[in-house]
C-alpha atoms as one frame of an Amber mdcrd trajectory, in Angstrom:
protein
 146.209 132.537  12.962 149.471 133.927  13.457 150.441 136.907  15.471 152.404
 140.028  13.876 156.190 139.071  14.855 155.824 135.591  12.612 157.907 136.461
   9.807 156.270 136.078   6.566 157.398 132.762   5.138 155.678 131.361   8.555
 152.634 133.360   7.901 152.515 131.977   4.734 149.725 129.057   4.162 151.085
 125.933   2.155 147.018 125.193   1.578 146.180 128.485  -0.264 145.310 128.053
  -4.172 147.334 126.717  -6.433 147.756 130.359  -8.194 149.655 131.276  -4.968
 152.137 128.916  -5.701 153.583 130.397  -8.676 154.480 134.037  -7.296 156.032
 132.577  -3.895 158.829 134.617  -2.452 162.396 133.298  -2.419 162.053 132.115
   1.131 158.943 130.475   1.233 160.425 128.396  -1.960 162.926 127.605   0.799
 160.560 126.553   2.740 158.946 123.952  -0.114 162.150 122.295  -0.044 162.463
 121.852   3.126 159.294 120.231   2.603 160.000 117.675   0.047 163.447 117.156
   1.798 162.072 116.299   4.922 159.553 114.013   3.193 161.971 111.812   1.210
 163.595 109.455   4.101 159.957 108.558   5.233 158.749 107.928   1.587 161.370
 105.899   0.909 160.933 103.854   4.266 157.572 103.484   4.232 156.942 102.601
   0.452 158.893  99.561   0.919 156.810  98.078   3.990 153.913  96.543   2.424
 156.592  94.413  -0.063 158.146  92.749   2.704 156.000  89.697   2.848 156.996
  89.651  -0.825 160.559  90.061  -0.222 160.604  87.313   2.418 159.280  85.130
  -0.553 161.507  85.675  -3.035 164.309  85.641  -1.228 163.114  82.574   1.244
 164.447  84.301   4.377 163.420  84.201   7.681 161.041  87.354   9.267 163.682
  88.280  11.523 166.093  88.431   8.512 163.577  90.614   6.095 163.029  93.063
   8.905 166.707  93.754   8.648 165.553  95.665   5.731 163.678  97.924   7.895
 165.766  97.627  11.023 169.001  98.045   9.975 168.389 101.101   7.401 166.567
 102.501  10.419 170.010 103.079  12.676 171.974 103.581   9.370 169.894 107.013
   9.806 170.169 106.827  13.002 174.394 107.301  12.976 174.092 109.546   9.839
 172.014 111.637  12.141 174.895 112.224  14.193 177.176 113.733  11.870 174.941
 115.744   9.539 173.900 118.615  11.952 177.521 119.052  13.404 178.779 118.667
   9.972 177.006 121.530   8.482 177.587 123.792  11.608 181.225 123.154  10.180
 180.471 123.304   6.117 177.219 124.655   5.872 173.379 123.191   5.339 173.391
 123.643   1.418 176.497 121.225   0.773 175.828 118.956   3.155 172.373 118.438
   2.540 173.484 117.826  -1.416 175.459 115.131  -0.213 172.948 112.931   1.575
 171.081 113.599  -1.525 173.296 112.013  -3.768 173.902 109.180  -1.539 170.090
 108.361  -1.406 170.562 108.059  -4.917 173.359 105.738  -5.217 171.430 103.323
  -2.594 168.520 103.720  -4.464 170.098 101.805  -7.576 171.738  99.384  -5.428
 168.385  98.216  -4.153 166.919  98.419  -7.482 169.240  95.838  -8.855 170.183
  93.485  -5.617 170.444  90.377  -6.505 170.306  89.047  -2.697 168.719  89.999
   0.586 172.303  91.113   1.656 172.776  93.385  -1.142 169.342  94.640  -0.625
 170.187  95.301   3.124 173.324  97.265   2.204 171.487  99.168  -0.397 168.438
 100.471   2.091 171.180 101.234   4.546 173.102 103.718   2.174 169.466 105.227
   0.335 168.297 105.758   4.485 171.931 107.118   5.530 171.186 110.081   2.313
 167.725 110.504   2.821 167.882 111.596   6.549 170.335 114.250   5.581 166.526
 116.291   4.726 165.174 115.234   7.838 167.520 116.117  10.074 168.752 119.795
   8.126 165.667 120.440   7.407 164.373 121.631  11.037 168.215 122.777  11.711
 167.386 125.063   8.978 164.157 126.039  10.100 165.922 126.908  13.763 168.703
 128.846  11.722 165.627 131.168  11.298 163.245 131.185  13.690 162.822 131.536
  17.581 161.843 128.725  20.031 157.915 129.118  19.457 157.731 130.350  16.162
 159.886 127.538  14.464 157.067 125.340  16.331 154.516 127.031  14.099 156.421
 126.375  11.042 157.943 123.011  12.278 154.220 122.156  11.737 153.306 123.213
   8.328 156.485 121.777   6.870 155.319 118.206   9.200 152.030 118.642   8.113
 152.812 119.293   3.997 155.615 116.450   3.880 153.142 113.787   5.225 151.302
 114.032   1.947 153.805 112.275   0.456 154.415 108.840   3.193 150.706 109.066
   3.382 150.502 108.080   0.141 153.524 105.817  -0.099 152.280 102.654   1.518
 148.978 102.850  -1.319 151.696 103.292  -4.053 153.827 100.848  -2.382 151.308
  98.189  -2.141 150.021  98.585  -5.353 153.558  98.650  -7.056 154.461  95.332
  -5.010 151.376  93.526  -6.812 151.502  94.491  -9.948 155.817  94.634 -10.869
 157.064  93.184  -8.205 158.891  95.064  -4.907 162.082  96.140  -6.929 159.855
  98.800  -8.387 158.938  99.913  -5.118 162.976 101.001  -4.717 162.652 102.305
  -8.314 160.263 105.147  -7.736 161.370 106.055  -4.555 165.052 106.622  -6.543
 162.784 109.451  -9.082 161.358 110.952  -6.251 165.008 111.469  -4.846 165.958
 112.401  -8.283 163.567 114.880  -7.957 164.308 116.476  -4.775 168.385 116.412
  -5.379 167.747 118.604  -8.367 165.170 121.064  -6.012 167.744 121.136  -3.447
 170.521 121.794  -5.790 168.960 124.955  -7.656 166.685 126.312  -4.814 168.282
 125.668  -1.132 170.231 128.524  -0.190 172.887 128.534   2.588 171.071 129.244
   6.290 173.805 128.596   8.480 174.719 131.280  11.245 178.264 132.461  11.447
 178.501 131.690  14.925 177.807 128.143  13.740 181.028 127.468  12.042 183.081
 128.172  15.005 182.257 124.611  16.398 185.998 123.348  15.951 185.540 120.465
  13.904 185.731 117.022  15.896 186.522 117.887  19.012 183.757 120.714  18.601
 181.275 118.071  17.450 182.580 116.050  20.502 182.249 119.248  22.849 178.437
 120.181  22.003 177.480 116.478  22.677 178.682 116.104  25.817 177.215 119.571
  27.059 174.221 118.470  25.255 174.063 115.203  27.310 174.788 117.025  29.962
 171.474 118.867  29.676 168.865 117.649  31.466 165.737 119.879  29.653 167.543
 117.989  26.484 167.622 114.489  27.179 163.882 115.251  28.550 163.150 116.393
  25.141 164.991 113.857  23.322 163.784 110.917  25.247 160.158 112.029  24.950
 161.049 112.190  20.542 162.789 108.860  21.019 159.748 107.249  22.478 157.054
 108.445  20.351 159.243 107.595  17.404 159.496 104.091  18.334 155.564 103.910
  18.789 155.146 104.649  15.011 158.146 102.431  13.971 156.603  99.588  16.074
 153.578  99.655  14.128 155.002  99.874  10.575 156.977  97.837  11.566 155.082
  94.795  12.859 150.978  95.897  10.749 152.262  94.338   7.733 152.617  90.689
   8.907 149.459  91.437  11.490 147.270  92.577   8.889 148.254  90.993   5.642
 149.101  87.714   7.082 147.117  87.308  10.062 143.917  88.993   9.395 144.162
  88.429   5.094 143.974  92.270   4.105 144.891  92.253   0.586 148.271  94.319
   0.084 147.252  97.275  -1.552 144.042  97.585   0.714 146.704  97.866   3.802
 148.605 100.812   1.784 145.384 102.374   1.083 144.088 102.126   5.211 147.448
 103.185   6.538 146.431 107.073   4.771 144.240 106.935   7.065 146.888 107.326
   9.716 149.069 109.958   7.716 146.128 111.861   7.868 145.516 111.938  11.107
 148.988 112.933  11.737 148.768 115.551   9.335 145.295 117.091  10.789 147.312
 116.851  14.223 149.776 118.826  12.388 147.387 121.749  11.651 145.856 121.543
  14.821 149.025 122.684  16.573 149.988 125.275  13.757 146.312 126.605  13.738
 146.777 127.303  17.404 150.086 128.834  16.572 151.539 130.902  19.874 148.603
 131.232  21.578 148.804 127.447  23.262 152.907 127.465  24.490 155.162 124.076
  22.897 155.485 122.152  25.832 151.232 122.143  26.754 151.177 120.928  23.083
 153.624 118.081  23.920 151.935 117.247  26.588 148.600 117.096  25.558 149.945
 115.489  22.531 151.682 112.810  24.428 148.482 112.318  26.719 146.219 111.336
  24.091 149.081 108.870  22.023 148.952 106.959  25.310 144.976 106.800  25.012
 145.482 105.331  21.833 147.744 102.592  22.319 145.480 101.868  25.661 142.389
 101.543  23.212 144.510  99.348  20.995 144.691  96.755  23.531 141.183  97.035
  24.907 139.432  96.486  20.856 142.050  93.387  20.431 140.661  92.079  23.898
 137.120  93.089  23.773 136.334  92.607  20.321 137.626  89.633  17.303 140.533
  90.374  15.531 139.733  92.918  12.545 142.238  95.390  10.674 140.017  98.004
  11.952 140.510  97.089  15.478 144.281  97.993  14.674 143.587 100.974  12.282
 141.180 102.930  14.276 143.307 103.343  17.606 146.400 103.778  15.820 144.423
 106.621  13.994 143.919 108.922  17.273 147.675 107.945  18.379 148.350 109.605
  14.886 146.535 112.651  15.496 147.716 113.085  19.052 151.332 112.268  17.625
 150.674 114.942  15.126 150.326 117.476  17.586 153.177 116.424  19.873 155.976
 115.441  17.105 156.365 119.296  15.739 156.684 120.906  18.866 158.678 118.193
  20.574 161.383 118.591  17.619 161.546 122.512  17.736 161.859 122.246  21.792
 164.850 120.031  21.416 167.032 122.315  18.974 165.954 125.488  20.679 167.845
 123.935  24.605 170.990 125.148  22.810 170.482 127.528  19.968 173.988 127.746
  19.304 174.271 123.676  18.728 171.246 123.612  16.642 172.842 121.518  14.453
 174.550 118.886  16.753 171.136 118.801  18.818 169.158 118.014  15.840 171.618
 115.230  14.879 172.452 113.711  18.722 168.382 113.896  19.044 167.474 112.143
  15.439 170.055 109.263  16.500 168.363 108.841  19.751 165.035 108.676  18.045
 166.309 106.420  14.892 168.085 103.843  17.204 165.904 103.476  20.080 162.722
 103.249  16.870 164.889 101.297  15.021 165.583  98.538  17.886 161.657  98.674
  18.849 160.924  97.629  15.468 163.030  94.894  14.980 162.223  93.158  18.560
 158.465  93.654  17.746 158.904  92.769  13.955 160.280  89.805  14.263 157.394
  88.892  17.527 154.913  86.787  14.343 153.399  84.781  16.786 150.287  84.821
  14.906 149.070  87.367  16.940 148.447  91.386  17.231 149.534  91.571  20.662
 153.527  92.105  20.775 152.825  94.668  18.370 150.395  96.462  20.542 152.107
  95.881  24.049 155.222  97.354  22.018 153.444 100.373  20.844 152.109 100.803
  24.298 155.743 100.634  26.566 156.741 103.195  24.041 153.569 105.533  24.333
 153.817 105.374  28.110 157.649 106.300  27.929 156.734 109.285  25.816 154.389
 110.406  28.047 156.342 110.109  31.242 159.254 112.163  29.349 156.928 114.613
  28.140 155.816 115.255  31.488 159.206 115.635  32.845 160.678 117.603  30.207
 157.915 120.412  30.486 158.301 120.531  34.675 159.474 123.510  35.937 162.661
 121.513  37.695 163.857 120.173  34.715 163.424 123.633  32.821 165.457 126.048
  34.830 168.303 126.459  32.273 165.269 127.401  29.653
């Protein structure tokens, strides 16, 4: 599967037996918590989802106003995104990444406890601000020691072992919000941070180049953005992440009220169909790492992109064709999955490898992009309940289309000639 330059924590196969797991070198440990780091900020998101309708209850709010929930935590980690890379080009991963663990934590209890929907707000905006510090650090670290291509390959396996754990978050979720209520939802995803502040406390080690720390401070944080967005193979890159962000944020986003309120799926039953989609995602994930070097990153984003767009198309044509049904908007969203799980790994080791030496402020200029442009997709298309599955879909497929036309222009030869 992999060729003989892939160093061996890459070669290394996260689905080998259990025994395996106890004799692991010290950098494929590394490589475990970059796993469970990287899974926390979308467990936490997406464990929450299927308790909106609940929260709306209980705290007799409008839809628009309980999607601030979602929304609004969404570009807190969207501007957190923007100072954790350059940050720890400055400081260092290891610290930093400590940090936004401990402020996941302290959001965590604030949700736990809120006593209003404003409190509750605040609260998911603080535990998302921490628990992007994984996301973002985690594929800066990965960069730190890899090339181009072969953090692709391991870009995937880390993707495709962290989506274990948001695959099963909605089923926990939903069950949790039946049976005690959505603060408990908040609860456990506070022990799973627990969890992973105490891995990355004892087991991360410091990554960062030396060449990193030479960034300046501010005005060398300031610097590498503006030759970033100066870039064009980067904006390409990070437009195309942006875009097929928002596709998956309009759908969490907006399913719950389609599904549970429109079409009557019982709450846990949603959690329980939406693994269906992780899944996918993650099979798209070992697609592209089974393939490994022999396809190059941008065909994979490409082809990736391609069949996302077929997806979304479906979408519309079974909501048309056919009477409403969950499945009709389970079963396209399940190839956009797959497709997105081919696409998503590669796209996010293309856009930190423009620039090697601004790994880190890439990886935090192109997670804000993605947050905020997801982020604002989800609240416009949340807060469409018209009774009807449509803005969601039309949504999901402007966004698909954008990440295909992106795709297609980051990978042309024009826009790659300072590759």
């Amino acid at each position: 599967m992999f060729g003989p330059s892939v160093p061996a924590p890459v070669r290394y196969r996260l689905l080998e037996t259990p025994i395996r797991l106890f004799s692991l070198s010290a950098r494929s440990r590394l490589v475990l918590v970059l796993v469970i780091a990287t899974a926390l900020g979308p467990f936490a998101m997406q464990i929450f989802l299927p308790a909106l309708p609940a929260i709306q209850t209980e705290f007799d709010v409008s839809a628009a106003t309980a999607q601030l929930v979602f929304s609004l935590s969404g570009m807190a980690m969207a501007v957190a995104t923007l100072f954790y890379g350059p940050i720890s080009d400055a400081l260092g991963r290891r610290p930093v990444m400590i940090a936004g663990m401990f402020i996941f934590l302290v959001g965590s209890l604030i949700c736990v406890i809120a006593p209003t929907i404003e409190i509750l707000i605040a609260g998911r905006i603080i535990q998302a601000a921490g628990g992007v510090g994984g996301m973002v650090l985690s594929r800066t670290i990965i960069r730190d020691i890899y090339s181009r291509d072969e953090a692709a390959t391991a870009m995937a396996y880390v993707t495709m072992a962290m989506v274990v754990a948001p695959m099963l978050a909605p089923a926990l979720g939903g069950i949790l919000a039946e049976w005690m209520g959505w603060p408990s939802v908040f609860a456990v995803s506070g022990l799973f941070g627990l969890f992973v502040f105490v891995a990355v406390l004892f087991r991360l080690k410091e990554t960062r180049p030396a060449s990193s720390g030479s960034g300046g401070g501010n005005r060398g944080t300031l610097r590498a953005f503006s030759l970033l967005l100066h870039d064009r193979p980067f904006i390409a890159y990070m437009a195309q992440g942006a875009f097929s962000m928002s596709v998956f944020f309009g759908f969490i986003a907006a399913a719950p009220y389609v599904v549970i309120t429109v079409m009557g799926l019982p709450t846990a039953q949603y959690g329980l169909m939406f693994m269906l989609i992780s899944l996918a995602f993650m099979v798209g994930n070992f697609t592209s790492a089974s393939v490994g070097l022999r396809v190059s990153v941008d065909r994979k984003i490409v082809f990736g992109a391609s069949g996302a767009l077929f997806g979304t198309v479906l979408s519309i044509v079974l909501l048309l064709a056919l009477p409403w049904s969950p499945w009709s908007v389970f079963v396209p969203m399940i190839l956009t999955g797959y497709f997105q799980g081919i696409a998503m790994p590669n796209s996010q080791a293309a856009v930190v490898s423009v620039r090697p030496d601004m790994a880190g402020a890439a990886s935090g200029l192109a997670g804000f992009a993605q947050m905020i442009t997801a982020s604002l997709v989800a609240q416009l298309v949340g807060s469409l309940q018209w009774h009807s599955p449509y803005p969601m879909a039309i949504g999901m497929l402007v966004c698909a289309l954008g990440m295909f036309i992106f795709a297609i222009m980051a990978t042309s030869r024009r826009t790659r000639v300072s590759l």
